[in-house]
N, C-alpha and C positions, 0 to 999 in steps of 0.2 A: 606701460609695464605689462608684461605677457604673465598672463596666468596659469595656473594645470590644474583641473578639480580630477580627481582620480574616484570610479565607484564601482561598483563590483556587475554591473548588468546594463549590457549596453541599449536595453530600454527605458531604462532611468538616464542614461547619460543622454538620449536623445529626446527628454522630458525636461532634463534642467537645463540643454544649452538653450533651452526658449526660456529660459527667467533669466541665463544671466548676460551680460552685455560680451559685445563681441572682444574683449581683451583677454578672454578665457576660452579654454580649449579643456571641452571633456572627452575623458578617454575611461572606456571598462576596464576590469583586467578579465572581465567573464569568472568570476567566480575565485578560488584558491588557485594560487600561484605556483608556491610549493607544496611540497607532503615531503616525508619521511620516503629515504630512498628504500625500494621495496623488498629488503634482505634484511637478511639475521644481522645483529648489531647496527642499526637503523639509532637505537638507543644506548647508548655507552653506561651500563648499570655501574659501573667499574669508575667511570669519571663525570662522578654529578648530574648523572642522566643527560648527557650533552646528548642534541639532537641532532644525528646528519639529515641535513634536508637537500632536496634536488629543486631544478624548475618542474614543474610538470608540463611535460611534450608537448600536449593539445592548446596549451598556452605562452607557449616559448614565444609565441607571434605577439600576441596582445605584451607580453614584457620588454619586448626589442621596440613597439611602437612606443609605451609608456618612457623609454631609456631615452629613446631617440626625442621626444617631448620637451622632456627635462631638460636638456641640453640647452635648448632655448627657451625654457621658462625661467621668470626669476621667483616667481611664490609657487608652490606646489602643498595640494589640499587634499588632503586624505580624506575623503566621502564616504567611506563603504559602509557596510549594516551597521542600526548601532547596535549591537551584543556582542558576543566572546570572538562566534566566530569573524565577524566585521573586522573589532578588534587585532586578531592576530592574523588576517590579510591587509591591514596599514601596516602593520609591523614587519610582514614579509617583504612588502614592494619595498619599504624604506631598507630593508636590511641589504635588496638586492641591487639598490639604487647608490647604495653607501659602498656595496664593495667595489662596485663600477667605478668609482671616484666620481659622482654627479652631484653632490649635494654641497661641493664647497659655495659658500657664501651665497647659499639659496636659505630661502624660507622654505620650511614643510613642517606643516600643520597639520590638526586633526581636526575634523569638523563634524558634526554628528545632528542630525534632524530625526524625528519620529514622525514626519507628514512629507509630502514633496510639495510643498504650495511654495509661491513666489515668499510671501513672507516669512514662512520658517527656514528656507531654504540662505534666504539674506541675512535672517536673523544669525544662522550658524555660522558663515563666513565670518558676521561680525563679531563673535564673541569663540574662534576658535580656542584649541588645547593644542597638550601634546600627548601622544597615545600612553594608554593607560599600562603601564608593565602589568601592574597585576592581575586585571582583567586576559592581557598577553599571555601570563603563567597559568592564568586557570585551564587555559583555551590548549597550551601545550601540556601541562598536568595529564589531562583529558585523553588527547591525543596520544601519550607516551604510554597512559595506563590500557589504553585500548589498542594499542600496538605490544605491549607487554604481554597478557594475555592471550592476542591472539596468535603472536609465533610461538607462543610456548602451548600454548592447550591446545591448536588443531592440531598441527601436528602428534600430539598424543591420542586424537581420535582418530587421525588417520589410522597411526598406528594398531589402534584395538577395535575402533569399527571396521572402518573403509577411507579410502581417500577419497577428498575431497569436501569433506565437513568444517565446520566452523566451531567457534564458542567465543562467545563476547563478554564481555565486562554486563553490559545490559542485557542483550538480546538473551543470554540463557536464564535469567531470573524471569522473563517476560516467557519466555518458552517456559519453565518451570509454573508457569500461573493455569496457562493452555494446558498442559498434561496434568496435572492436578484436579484442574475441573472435568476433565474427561472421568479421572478416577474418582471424582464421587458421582458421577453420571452413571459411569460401571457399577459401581458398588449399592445404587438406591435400590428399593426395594418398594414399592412400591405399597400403601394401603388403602385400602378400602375405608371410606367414611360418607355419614348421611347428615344431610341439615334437612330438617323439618321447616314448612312453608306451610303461611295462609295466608289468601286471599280473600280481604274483605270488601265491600260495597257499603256508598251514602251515596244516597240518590244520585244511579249511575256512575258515579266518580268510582272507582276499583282504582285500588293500590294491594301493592305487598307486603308481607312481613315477613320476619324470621323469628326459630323459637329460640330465646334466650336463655329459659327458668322453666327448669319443669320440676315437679316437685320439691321447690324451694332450692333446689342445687341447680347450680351454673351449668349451661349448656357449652360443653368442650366440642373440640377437632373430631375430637375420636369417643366421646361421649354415644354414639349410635356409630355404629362398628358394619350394618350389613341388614341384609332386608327383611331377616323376620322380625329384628329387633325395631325397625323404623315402619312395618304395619302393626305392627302391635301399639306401638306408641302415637299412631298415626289415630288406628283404631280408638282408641282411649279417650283421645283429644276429643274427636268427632262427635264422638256417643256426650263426652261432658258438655260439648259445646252448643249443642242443642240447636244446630243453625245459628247460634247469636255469641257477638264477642262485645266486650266490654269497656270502654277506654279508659283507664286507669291513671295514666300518665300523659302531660304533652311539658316539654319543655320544648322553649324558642331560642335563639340566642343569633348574633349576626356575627357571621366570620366574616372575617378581610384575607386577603389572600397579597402580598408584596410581590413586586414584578423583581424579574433574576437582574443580577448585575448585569453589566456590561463585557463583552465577549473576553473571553482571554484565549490564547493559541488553544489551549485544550479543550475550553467549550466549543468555539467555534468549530474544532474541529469535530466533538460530540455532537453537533447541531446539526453539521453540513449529512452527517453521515444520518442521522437517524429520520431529517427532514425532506434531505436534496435530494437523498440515495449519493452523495459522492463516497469514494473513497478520501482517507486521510489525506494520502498525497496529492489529492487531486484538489481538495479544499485549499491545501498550501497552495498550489502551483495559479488559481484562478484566483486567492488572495493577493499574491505576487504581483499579478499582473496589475488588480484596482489600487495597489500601495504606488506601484512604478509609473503607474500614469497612463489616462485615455482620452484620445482626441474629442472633446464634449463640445465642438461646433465652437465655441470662440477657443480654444485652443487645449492643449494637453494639458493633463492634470491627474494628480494622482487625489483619487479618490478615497481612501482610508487610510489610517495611521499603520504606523510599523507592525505586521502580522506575529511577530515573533515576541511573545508578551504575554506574564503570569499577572499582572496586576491588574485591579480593576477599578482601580482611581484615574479619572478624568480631572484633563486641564481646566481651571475655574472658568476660563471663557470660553472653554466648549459646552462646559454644563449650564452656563450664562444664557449662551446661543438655543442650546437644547431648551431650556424652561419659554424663552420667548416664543419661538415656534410653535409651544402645546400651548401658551397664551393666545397665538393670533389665532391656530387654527381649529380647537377644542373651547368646549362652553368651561367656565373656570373651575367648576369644582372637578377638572380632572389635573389641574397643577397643585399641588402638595405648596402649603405655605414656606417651605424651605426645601434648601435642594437637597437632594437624596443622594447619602457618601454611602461606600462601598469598601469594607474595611478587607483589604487583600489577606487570605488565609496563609498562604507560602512565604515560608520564613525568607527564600531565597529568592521572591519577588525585589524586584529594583521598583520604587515607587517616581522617580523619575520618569519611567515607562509610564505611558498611558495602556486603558484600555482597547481595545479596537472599538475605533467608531470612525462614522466620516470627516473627512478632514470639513464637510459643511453641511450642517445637517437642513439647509436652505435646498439642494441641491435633494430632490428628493427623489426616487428611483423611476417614478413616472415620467419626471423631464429629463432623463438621460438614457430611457429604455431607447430610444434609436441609434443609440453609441456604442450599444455593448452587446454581447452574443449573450446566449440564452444562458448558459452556467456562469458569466459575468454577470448577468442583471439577477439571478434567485441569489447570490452572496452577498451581491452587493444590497438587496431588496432586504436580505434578511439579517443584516449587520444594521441597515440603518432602522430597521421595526424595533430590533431590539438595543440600540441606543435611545430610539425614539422614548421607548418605554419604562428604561431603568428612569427615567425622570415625572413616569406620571403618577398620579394617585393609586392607591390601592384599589383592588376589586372587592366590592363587598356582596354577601351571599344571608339572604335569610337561612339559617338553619332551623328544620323542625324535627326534634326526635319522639317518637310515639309509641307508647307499651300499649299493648292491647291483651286482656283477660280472657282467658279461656278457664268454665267451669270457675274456678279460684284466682285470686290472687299469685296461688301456689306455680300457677303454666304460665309465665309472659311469651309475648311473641310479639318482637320489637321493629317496627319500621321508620325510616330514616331519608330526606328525602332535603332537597337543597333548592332556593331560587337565586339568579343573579337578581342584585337588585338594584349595581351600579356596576358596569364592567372597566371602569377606569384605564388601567394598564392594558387590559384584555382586547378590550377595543386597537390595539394595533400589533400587539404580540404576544403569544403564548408559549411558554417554555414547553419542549418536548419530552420524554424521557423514555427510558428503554424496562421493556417488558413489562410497560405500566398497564394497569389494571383498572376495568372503567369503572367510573366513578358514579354513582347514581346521584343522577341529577332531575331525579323524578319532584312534579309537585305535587304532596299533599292535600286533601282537603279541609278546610277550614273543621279541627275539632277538637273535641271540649269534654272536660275529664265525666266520667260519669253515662254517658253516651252510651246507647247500644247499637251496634253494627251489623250486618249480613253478613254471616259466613260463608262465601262462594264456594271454596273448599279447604282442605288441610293436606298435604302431601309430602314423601318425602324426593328430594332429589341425590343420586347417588353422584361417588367425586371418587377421583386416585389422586394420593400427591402427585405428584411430580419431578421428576430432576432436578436440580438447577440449572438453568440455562448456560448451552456453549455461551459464550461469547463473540460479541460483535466488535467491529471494529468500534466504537461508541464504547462500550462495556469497556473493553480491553484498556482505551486510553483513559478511560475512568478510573480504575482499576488501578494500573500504572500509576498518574498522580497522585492516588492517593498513598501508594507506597512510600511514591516520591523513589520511584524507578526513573532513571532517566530524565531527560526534561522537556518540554512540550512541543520544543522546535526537533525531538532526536524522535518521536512517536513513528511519525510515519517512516524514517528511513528502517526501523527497528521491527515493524511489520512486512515491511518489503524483505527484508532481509529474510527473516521466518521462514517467509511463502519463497522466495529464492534459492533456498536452500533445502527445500522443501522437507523441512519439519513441522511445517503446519499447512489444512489445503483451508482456505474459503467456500464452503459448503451453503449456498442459500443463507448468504452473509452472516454465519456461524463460522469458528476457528474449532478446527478438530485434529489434534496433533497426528501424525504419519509416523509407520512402526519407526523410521530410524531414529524422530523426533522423541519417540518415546524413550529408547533405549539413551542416545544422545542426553535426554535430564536424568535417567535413568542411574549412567554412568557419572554424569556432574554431583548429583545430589549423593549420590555413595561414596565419592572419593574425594569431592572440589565443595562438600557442602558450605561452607564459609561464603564461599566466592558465590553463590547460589541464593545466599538467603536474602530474603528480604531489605532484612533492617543491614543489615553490612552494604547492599546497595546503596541503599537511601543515604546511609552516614557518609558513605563516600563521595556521595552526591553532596552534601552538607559543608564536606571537608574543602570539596571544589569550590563552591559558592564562598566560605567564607578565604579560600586563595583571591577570588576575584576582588572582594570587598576588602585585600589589604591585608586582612586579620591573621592568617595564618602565611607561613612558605610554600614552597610547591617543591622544592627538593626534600625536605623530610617526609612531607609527605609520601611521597614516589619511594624513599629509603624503606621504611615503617611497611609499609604495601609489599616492597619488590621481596624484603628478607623472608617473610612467610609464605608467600605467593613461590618464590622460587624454591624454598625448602620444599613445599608440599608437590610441585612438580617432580621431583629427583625421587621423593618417598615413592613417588604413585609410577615409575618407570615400571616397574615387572609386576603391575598388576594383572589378572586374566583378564581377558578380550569377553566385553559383556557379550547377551544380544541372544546367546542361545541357554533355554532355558527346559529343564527334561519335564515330558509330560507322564502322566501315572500311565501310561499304555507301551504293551511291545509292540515292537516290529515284527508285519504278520509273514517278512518272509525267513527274520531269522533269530526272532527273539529277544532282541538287545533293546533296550530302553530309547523309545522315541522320544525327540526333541524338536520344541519351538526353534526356528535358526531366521536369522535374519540375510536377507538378499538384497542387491540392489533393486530390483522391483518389491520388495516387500516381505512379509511371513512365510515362511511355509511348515509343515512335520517332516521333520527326517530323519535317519537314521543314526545313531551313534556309532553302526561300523561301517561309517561310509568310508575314512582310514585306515581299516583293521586290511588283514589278512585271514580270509578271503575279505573282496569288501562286499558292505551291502551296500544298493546305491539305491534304497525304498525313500520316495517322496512320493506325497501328496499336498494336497492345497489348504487350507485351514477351514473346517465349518462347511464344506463343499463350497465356499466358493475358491475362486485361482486368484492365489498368490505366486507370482512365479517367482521359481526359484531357481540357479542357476540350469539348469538343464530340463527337459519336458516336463510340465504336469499334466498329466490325467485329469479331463473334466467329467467325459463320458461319452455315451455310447450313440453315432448318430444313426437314428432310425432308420435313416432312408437307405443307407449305403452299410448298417453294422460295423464301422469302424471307427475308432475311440479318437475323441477330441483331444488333439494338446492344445496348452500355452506353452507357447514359445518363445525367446529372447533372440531378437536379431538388432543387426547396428542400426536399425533407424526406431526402436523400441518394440514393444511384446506387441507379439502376433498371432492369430489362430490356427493349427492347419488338422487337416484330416487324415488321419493314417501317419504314419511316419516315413520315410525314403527306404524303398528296397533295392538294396546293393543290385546293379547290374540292369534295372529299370532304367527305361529312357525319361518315362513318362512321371513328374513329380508330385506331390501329392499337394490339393489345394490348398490355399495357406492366402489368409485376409487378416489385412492389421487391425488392430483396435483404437478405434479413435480415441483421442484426450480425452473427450470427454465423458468418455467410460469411466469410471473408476476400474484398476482392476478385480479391487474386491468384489465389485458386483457383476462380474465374468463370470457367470455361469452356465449349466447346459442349456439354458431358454435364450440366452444372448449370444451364447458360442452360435448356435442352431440359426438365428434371425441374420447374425454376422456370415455365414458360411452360406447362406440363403444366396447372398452376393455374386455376381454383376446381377442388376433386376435389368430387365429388358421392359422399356416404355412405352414402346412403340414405334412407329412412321414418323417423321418428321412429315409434317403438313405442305412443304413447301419443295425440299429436297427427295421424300419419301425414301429416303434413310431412316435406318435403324439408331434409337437414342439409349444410350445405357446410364445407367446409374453404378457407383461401385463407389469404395472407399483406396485410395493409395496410400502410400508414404507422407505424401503431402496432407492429408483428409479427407472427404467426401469432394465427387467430381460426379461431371454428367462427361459422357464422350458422344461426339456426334460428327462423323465424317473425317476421324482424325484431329478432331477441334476438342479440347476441354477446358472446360469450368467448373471453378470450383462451387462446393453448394454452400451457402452463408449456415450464418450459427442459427437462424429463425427458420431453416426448414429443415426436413430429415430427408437421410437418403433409403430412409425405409416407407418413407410417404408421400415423395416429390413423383406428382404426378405427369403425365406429358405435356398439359396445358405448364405448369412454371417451368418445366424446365425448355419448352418454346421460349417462355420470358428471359430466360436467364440465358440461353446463348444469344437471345436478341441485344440483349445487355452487354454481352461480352465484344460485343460490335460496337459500340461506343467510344470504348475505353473506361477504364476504373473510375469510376467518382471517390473523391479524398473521404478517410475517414472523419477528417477535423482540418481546419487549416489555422497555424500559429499568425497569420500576419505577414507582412511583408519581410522583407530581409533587412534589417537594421542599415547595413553600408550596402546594400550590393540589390540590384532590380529583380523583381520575379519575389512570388508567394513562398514560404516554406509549409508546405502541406504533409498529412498525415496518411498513409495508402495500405490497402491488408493485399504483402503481398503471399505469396503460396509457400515462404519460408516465415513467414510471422509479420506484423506490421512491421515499414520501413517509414521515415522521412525523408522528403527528397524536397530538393532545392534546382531548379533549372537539370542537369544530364546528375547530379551527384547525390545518390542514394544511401542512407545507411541504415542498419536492419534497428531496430529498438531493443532494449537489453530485454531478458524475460519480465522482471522485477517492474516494470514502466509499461503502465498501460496507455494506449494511444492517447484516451482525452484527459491525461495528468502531464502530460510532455510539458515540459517547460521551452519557451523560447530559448533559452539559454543552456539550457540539453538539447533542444535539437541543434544549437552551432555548435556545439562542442562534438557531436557525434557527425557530424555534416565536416566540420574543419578534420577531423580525426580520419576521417574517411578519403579525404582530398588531399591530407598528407599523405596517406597508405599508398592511393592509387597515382602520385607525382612519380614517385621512385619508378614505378613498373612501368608508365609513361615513357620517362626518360629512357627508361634501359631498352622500351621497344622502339624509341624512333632512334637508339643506337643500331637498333640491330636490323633495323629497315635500311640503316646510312651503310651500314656493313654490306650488307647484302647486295645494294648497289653498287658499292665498289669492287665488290670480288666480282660480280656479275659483269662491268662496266671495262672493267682496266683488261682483262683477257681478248675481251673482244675486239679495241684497240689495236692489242700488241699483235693480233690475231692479222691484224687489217695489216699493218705494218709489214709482218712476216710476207703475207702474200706480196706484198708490192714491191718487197726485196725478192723473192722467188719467182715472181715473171722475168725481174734483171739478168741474176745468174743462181745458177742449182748451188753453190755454196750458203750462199746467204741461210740458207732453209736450217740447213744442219748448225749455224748461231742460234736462230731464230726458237728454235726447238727448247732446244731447255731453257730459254729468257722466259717462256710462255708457261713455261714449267715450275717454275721457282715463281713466277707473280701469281699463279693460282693458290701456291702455297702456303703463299703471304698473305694473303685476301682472305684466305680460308681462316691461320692462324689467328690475323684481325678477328675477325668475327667471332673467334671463339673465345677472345679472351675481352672483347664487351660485352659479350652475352655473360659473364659473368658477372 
């Protein structure tokens, strides 16, 4: 009896045909099958939210292989994730497989595992289903309300920003978090305050304190405000304390400290980022890989349970497994007499779901470090620490707190200080956390109330508050959950998204929203605030989860949603176009009230009679630095030559040039682009000046004795040497790349590129798929077939299954232009070929007799014509 296991990544599919026997035949579908065809009414508000869906293009192949399967299978087994999305790609293939007419008198099942090991993998064959509709409705719910929103609300910012912007169901409440923390960053004010210190001494031991009580009143934040006030009190202390303090106080106590549950998608991804340095997507994509399976020397296997998981309850025989291991290989008082449960916080956790852990925690990262690359083995290293450890004993800490007297009772000055004194858990994992603050972990000396002490001195130390911290990637998905924005497996697309559309930059792994970013919440929260807030997120997010769990419909919901949702769209049509906002200053060439305006590169001051009659066309840049705005800003004036700096806008982005073009001049005026990684805001006359400094001349080449230039193009920074260029990498500058590297770097360039990362072999087909930085951005490439990577996807987050999709996408594009040129090569030889013939022909009738010539002539005439018209009508 012929089998079909169907699963969504054709690295998993090449992980389970080695568990199951040869009467089975797996096939991917690489991913979602359909989507919503990409136009207006896509959703039918009008008729029960019907959904028109399409195949998607890049996968038309993988769905004619699954069709063609089927045909000759008699059981057919729906594999795919197990979650929502999983979920409604069994639903699809079956939908597409049923209109085909394939499914009479077949079996198709659903089968669902959270590990890929031989036994969970048999176990789910054995006890398949059938797909879950409701889980199916949550999955389309989702998709319709986020196709809802987004045809109707971009286009309204096209309309009053600019074209080309977005607004999401999620992505602008998570933007709304970003601009907000900006503005209480904007708006801190910064104070001045002093904490009083002393340092005392027992035979040699010195520790510190701080002042707690002075004058029988509490020592506050702001209690000592600035410096005359904290010598004076500094002064005071000093004179009472006569060189000697007093111990007054010692309490002991022993803290315990409990090790973190077990990973769930949003910790791990909190971890990966604040521990590994990954990014978000980059923790999913190297997750991905140790869930789908890796070759561990006796054979493939997938290494960790399903990544996509709120909960943090473990199967009894993993925690079985976990507790014997800290038994065989830890002294016993670091196993807890009972195993350690984990009560999931998320109302819309599925307890079903495991935590992440390893599918064996036998299997420990030291015996498999020769299997896996270096961001495979720290995930994999730091999923199994922290399984390891949700199961071990507490850490326990002597604590000792100690008031020390100065003059009286009336002045405390309190120190505080910690020993481990069993590190239990600690001993193989410790939880991270973001903008943590060190913890003093200083020991005490043995003392005893009544005591006198050596005062070494009394001092005060000065502090500012602080802002609140931008936001990290760690923070943000923090943040996020806890709104219950979104949900853990939609984080990272939701961040890519941001920076994609660039209303947020990653700054020295901080998120700091971009003017359009700001304007963009700006306009949301003024006109869409509903759609923006918070808790209407979250509930809607709620109202999904309980569609999944059965409990609620998914068409009332969509109704309830689309009626207010569309009304407030129609209200908000002839609102004004945000973005420009007036500043208290005239315009110094004509008077009229200047304004903040918004550009596609950014802010700038302009004019309000830029429209008028006459017009004024007065810009400048914002704060002296260049915001460029549609047409030249003024930076300033350069010294060497007295002629004023612009920024300028041209079609490969802003640029700097010197002077501006005089009518009738041959000769044009210098002009150097500004790399990416400028910011523009920080274009100024010291960066315009260093930029315009440009081509640097290096020197001789040692070997050639040519001339080596250094300069920046369109493309980025490059060296030229002999008509040869190379590009300069992100780890040097082109303002300090001396002629020794850049010797190295054309010697390099004689090599060929080295990959920036390589995915693995190619699932069906020979040769590596690698990762390369080519001088239009990184590409992947697969044997001759290249495709560039989107902005939003950095080189080491590619997923195998992004790069065939963008590799297959790419080899469809370039088949058609194939085809039509070796038509037009076949053409060509035949226009070229057939005259020449008849050419041959003609003569050999005009050496017989002179008539022949005069037929001969126009037949040669009319086949050129034909030959020609061929060709021009496949070249079409």
């Amino acid at each position: 009896m012929s089998k079909l296991l169907i699963v969504e990544s054709p690295s998993k599919a090449k992980t389970l045909k080695k568990y199951l026997g040869s009467d089975f035949e797996v096939l991917a579908s690489y991913g979602h099958v359909r989507d919503l065809i990409p136009k207006n009414g896509a959703v039918d508000t009008e008729n029960q939210f019907a959904m028109k869906y399409d195949i998607i293009e890049r996968n038309s192949k993988h769905v004619d292989a699954i069709a063609k399967a089927v045909k000759s299978a008699d059981s057919i087994y729906l594999a795919t994730d197990p979650d929502r999305e999983g979920e409604a790609i069994s639903w699809h293939i079956a939908e597409i497989l049923k209109s085909k007419n394939l499914l009479k008198n077949k079996l198709m099942k659903r089968v669902v595992f959270h590990e890929i090991t031989k036994g969970a993998v048999e176990h789910a064959i054995a006890e398949p289903r059938d797909i879950s509709m409701p889980m199916v409705n949550a999955q389309q719910a989702r998709r319709a309300l986020d196709y809802l929103v987004g045809f109707n609300l971009s286009p309204l910012l096209w309309k009053k920003i600019r074209r080309g912007l977005s607004a999401g169901r999620v992505q602008s409440p998570a933007l709304r978090l970003i601009v907000e923390r900006e503005l209480e960053i904007e708006a801190f004010k910064s104070q001045e305050y002093w904490s009083i210190h002393l340092d005392a001494l027992k035979h040699q031991h010195g520790f510190k304190a701080k002042l707690v009580q002075l004058n029988n009143q509490k020592v506050e934040q702001f209690t000592v405000i600035n410096h005359d006030q904290q010598a004076d009190i500094v002064g005071k202390l000093l004179l009472a304390s006569a060189g000697k303090t007093t111990v007054s106080r010692v309490e002991k106590k022993q803290r315990s400290r409990s090790p973190a549950a077990p990973f769930t998608t949003s910790t791990l991804q909190q971890e990966a980022v604040r521990k590994l340095g990954f990014t978000t997507s980059r923790a999913m994509r190297v997750a991905q890989q140790l869930y789908e399976g890796v070759d561990v020397g006796s054979g493939t296997v997938g290494l960790i349970t399903y990544m996509r998981t709120d909960s943090f309850s473990l199967a009894t025989e993993a925690v079985m497994q976990i507790r014997d291991y800290v038994k065989k290989n830890f002294d016993a008082d670091y196993l807890p007499k009972s195993p350690v449960m984990y009560k999931t916080k998320s109302k819309s956790a599925q307890e079903a779901h495991e935590a992440i852990r390893p599918t064996d925690i036998s299997r420990s990262p030291a015996s498999v470090r020769q299997y896996l690359n270096d961001e495979q083995f720290k995930l994999y290293e730091m999923i199994w620490k922290r399984a390891l450890a949700c199961q071990m004993a507490p850490a326990k800490f002597d604590a000792v707190s100690v008031d020390l007297s100065v003059g009286s009772d009336a002045n405390l000055f309190r120190a505080t200080g910690q020993t481990l004194v069993f590190p239990g858990f600690i001993a193989v994992y410790m939880e991270g956390s973001d903008d943590e603050e060190e913890e003093d972990e200083s020991k005490l000396p043995n003392l005893e109330t009544g005591e006198v002490l050596t005062v070494e001195k009394i001092y005060g130390d000065q502090h500012f508050t602080e802002p609140p911290p931008r936001y990290s990637e760690a923070s943000l998905v923090k943040v996020l959950e806890e709104y219950g924005i979104g949900r853990p497996s939609t984080y990272a697309s939701i961040i890519s998204t941001l920076q994609d559309r660039e209303y947020v930059l990653l700054d020295k792994k901080r998120f700091t929203p971009t003017d359009v970013g700001r304007v963009v919440n700006k306009f949301l929260t003024e006109h869409f605030t509903k759609y923006v807030d918070y808790d209407f997120t979250a509930n809607l997010e709620n109202a999904l989860d309980s569609v999944a769990e059965g409990e609620r419909e998914w068409i009332p919901l969509m109704d309830e949603f689309w009626k207010d949702f569309n009304q407030q769209i129609h209200n908000k049509a002839d609102v004004e176009r945000p973005g420009n906002e007036l500043i208290d200053e005239a315009c110094p060439k004509c008077g009229k009230p200047l304004q903040k305006q918004l550009s596609r590169f950014g802010s700038f001051i302009g004019c309000t009679g830029y429209n008028d009659t006459p017009k004024c066309d007065y810009k400048r840049s914002i704060d002296g630095t260049a915001n460029a705005g549609a047409d030249p800003v003024a930076i300033g004036i350069d010294t060497a030559t007295s002629k004023e700096i612009y920024l300028m806008n041209g079609p490969y982005g802003p640029y700097l040039q010197l002077g501006l073009a005089i009518e009738g001049e041959k000769k044009k005026p210098k002009r150097v682009s500004i790399p990416k990684e400028i910011p523009l805001a920080n274009v100024n006359l010291d960066t315009a000046n260093m930029l315009l400094s440009l081509p640097r001349d290096l020197g001789l080449h040692p070997e050639t004795n040519k001339k080596i230039i250094a300069n920046i193009g369109r493309f980025g920074p490059y060296i030229n040497h002999d008509a040869k260029f190379k590009s300069i990498p992100k780890n040097l500058s082109v303002f300090s790349i001396d002629l020794d590297g850049a010797v190295a770097l054309l010697a390099q360039a004689n090599t060929g590129p080295a990959p920036l990362c390589s995915l693995g072999n190619h699932p069906t087909e020979d040769g590596q798929i690698e990762v390369f930085a080519g001088r239009y951005g990184p590409y992947v490439q697969h044997g001759k077939i290249r495709a560039t990577l989107p902005k939003s996807v950095e080189p080491e987050s590619l997923t195998m299954e992004e790069a065939l999709e963008l590799l297959s996408a790419k080899a469809a594009k370039e088949a058609p232009a194939k085809k039509t040129a070796a038509k037009k090569v076949v053409a060509k030889k035949t226009t070229a070929a057939k005259p020449a013939a008849e050419k041959k022909i003609s003569t050999a009738k005009t050496s017989k007799d002179k008539p022949a010539v005069k037929k001969a002539a126009p037949k040669k005439a009319v086949a050129k014509k034909t030959a020609t018209k061929k060709t021009s009508a496949d070249s079409k």
